[in-house]
N, C-alpha and C positions, 0 to 999 in steps of 0.2 A: 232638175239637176242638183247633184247635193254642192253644198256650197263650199268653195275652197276658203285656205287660211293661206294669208300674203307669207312671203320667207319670214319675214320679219318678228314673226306673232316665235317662233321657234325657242330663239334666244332671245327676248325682249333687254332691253336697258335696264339698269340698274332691279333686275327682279330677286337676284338671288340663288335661287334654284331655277331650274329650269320647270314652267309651269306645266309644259304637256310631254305627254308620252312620247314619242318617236320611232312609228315601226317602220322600218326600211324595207320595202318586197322587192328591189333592185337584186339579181342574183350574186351568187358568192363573189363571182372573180369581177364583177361592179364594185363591190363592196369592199373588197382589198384593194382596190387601187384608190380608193378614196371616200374616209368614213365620218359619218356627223357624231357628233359629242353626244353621247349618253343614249342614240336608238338601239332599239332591237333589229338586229338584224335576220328579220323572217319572209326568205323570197317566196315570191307568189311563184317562179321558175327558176328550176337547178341549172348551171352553167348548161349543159347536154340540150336540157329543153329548151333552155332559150335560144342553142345555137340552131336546134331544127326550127324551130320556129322562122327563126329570123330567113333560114331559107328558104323556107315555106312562102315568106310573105315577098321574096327578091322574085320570086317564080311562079307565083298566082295570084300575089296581092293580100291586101289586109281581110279580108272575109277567111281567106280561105287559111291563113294563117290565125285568125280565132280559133276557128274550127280544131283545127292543128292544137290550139294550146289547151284547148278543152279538153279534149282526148286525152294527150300526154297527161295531163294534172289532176282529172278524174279519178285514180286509186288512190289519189293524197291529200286532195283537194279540202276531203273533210278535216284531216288532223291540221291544214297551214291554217285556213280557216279559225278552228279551235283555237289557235297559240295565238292567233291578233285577237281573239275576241277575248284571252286571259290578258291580256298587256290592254286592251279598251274598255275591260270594265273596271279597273283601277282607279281612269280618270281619262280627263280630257285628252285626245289621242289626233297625233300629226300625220298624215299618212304618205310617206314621201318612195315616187319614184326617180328614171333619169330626168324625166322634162315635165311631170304633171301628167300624163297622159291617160294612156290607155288602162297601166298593170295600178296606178293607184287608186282611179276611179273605179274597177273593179274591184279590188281587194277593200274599199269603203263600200260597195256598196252590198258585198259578201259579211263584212263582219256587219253590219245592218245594226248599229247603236248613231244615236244622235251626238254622240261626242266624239266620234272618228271620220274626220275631215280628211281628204284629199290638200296637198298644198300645191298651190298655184306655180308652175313651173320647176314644180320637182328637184331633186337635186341640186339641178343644175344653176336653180335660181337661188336656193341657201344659199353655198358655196359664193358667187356671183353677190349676194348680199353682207358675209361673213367679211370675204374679202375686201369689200367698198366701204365696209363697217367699221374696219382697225383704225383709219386714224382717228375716225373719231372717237372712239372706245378710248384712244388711249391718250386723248387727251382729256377725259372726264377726271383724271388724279394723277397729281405729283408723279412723277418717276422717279427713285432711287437705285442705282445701283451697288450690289454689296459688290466689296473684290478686295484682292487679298492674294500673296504668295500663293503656288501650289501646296495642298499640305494643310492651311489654316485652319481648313474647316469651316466651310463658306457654306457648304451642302447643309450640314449638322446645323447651323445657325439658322439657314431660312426653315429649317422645319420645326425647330422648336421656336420660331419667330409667330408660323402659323398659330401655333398653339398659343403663346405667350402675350400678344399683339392685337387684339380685333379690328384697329384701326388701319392696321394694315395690310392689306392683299399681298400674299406670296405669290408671286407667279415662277410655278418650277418648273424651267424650262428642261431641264435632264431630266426629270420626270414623265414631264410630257414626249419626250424625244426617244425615251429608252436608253437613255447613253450620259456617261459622264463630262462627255464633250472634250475629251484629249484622246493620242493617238493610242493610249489604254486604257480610254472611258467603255468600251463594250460590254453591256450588261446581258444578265441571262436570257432575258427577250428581244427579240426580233424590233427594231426600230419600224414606228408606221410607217405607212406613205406618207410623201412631200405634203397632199392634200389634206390627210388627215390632223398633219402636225398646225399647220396654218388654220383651221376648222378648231383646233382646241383651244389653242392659242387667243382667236378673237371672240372665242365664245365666253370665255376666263374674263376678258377684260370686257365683253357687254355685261357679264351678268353682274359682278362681285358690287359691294356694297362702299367697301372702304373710303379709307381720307385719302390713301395713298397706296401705292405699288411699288412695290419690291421686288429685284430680280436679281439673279446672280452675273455676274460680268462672263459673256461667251462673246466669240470672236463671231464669222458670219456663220459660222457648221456648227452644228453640234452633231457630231459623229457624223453621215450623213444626208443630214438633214438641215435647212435655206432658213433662217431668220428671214423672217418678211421683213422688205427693207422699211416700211415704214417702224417695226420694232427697234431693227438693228442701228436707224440714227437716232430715235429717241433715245438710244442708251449711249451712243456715242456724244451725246451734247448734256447729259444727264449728270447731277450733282452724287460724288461716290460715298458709300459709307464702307471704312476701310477698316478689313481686320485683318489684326495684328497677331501675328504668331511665333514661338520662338523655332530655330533649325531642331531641336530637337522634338519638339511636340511636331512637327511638321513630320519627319522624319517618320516617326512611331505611327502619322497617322495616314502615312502612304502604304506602311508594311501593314495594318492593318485591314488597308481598305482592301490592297493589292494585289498581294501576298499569301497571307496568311486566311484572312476568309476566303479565296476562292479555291488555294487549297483545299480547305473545308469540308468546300459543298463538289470538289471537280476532282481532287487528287493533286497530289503535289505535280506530277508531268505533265498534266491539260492547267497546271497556273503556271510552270514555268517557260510553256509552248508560248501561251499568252504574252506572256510578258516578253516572251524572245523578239516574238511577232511584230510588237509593239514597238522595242528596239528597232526592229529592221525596218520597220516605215520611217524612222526619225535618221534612217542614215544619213543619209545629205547633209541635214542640219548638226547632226552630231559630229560627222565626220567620223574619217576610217579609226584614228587612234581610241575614241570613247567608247566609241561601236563594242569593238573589239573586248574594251576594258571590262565593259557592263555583261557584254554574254559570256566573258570569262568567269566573273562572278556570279553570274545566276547557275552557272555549273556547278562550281564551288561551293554554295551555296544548298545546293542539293539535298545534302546529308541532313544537315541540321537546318531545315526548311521554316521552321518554326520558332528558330531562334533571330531575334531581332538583329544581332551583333553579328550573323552571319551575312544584312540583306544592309546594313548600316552604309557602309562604304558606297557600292552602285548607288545608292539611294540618293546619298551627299551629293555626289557627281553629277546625276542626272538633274538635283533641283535647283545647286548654287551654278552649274557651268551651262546650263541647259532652260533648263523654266526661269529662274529668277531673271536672265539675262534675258528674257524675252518677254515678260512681265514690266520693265525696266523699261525696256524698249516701247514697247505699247502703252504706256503710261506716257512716257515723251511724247511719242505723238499726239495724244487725244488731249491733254494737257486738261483733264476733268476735273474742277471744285472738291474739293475734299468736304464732306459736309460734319462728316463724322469719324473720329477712328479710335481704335481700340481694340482691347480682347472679348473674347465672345459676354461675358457674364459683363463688361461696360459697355457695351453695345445692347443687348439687353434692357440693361437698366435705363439709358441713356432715347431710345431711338420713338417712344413715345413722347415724348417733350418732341424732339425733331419733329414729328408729324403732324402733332399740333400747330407746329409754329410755318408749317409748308403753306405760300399763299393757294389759294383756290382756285382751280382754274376755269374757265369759261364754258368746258363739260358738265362741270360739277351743277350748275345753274341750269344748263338748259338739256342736257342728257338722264332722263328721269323713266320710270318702268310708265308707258303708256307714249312716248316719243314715236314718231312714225314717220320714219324715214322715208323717200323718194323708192316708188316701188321697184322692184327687181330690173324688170323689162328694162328701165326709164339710163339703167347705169351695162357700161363696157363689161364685157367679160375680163374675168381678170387675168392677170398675164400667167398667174399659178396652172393656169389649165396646160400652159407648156408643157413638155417635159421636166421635173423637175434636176436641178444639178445635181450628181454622183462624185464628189470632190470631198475629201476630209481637209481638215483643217487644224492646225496647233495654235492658233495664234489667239489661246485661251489659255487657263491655270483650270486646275481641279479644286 
């Protein structure tokens, strides 16, 4: 019997890159509802086949339901084959289904190289490990959190942070989410599943190398999608690094994000549908008279779409009567350490001194690439296999 790889071997601690391949033979609409960081996704059964199958085996049992998936997969069999054995001769190769079973021990023993393993409890025991994984992932470095007005340019900072910083891990959460995490954060792409977002997330912090972590200040949603709570109170008791911005840089840098590029790439009446849209979820909070204010002006506004002095006024309204006073507010409550603040180019200069000087935490010492956690089987499923929650959230800044 070929030999399986524990969940763990996947995303090992502190490795870096992820060391092996990852073909997933789970079929498509497996694989949207819940996807590992970095596999190929190549089913050994198309949703169709797998559904006859799966009746095949409720009404004569598992023999006869092989049989079944043989037949069906027989005109393809050769080209799925071929596409794991181009992703197994690369390098070392993970071979994961739902629970370890049947569809991966076949598909290892089809692509037939000694470096494509089978892994022990499939799926469903990553996830099940990924998940039991976070707090200790994220106690191996500091956590900082940047935050700042809407507008500041929090986004821009952690990316040129990546770049600029080695010592410090970016972890971007509206990146990973597909959404800029307010109720006109929706980007061009489709937000993952619940499962998949949670799956990136703890994969980021077993693997990365850093002294320390960085993240952007999000409320518990970002757009659709569940901060795992063990993330979302690290960040709630986390020391902040706060950037400073002026109303009018802020201003310029919401019509650009908002505005004006989506125009761009959508038409001026699929950006200002968006933006209407956007308005009418915030009515509650905004109340009838801003409502009002703000979609009178995106009308008006129309003509001269591209003109900044056209979108100035809503703009003002929406961030000193609207975000800042909610920003304000959740700042009161969580009452966070300032560790650092400033404009982007002093935060910059500044936030590597910081990182040096962050004490070390007890991860850092004993959280190392070769660490081997308690196996899959031995921990609870985790509660993420719920349903996940369908709820947006504002009680974030952009």
């Amino acid at each position: 019997m070929r030999q399986q790889l524990r969940p763990d071997a996947l995303y090992p601690v502190g490795a870096g890159d992820q060391p092996l391949a990852i073909i997933d033979v789970r079929s498509p609409l497996e694989v949207a509802r819940g996807a590992l960081p970095g596999a190929h996704a190549l089913p050994l059964l198309t949703d169709e086949e797998r559904h006859l199958v799966g009746l095949r085996y409720a009404e004569a049992g598992q023999e006869a339901a092989v049989a079944l998936g043989w037949e069906l997969t027989g005109p393809h069999l050769g080209a799925r084959v071929a596409a794991w054995r181009r992703v197994a001769a690369q390098r070392p190769t993970a071979v994961v289904c739902w629970r370890g079973g049947l569809r991966s021990a076949l598909a290892s023993s089809l692509i037939d190289l000694p470096s494509a393993q089978p892994v022990e409890g499939g799926y469903k025991a990553v996830r099940r490990h990924l998940t039991n994984a976070l707090p200790a992932a994220l106690a191996r470095a500091p956590l900082l959190v940047l935050s700042g007005l809407t507008g500041a340019g929090k986004t821009d900072l952690l990316r040129r942070l990546a770049a600029a910083a080695p010592a410090l891990f970016v972890l971007d959460l509206e990146a990973l989410a597909q959404h800029r995490g307010s109720s006109f954060g929706a980007t061009d792409e489709p937000q993952p599943p619940q499962p998949s977002f949670e799956h990136a997330i703890a994969c980021a912090l077993l693997l990365h190398r850093a002294r320390a972590v960085v993240v952007e200040d999000e409320s518990r949603y970002v757009g659709r999608r569940t901060l795992p709570p063990a993330l979302l109170g690290q960040m709630q008791g986390a020391q902040l690094v706060l950037l400073e911005a002026g109303l009018e840089e802020r201003v310029a840098r919401v019509f650009e994000t908002y505005v004006r590029s989506p125009a761009l790439r959508h038409g001026v009446a699929a950006a200002r549908a968006a933006l209407e849209a956007g308005v009418l979820r915030l009515r509650r909070r905004l109340g009838g008279p801003r409502t009002t204010a703000i979609l009178g002006a995106l009308a008006r506004a129309e003509a001269d779409w591209s003109d900044l002095d056209a979108h100035r006024g809503w703009i003002t309204l929406l961030l000193e009567q609207y975000y800042d006073r909610l920003y304000e507010r959740n700042r009161r409550t969580l009452a966070r350490p300032v560790a650092l603040r400033g404009d982007a180019e002093e935060l910059l200069a500044a936030l590597p001194a910081l990182v040096d000087a962050l004490p070390a935490h007890a991860g850092d010492r004993s959280a190392h690439a070769g660490d081997c956690p308690a196996p899959a089987g031995d921990c609870p499923a985790p509660a993420g296999d719920r349903p996940a929650h369908e709820h947006a959230s504002e009680g974030r800044t952009t």
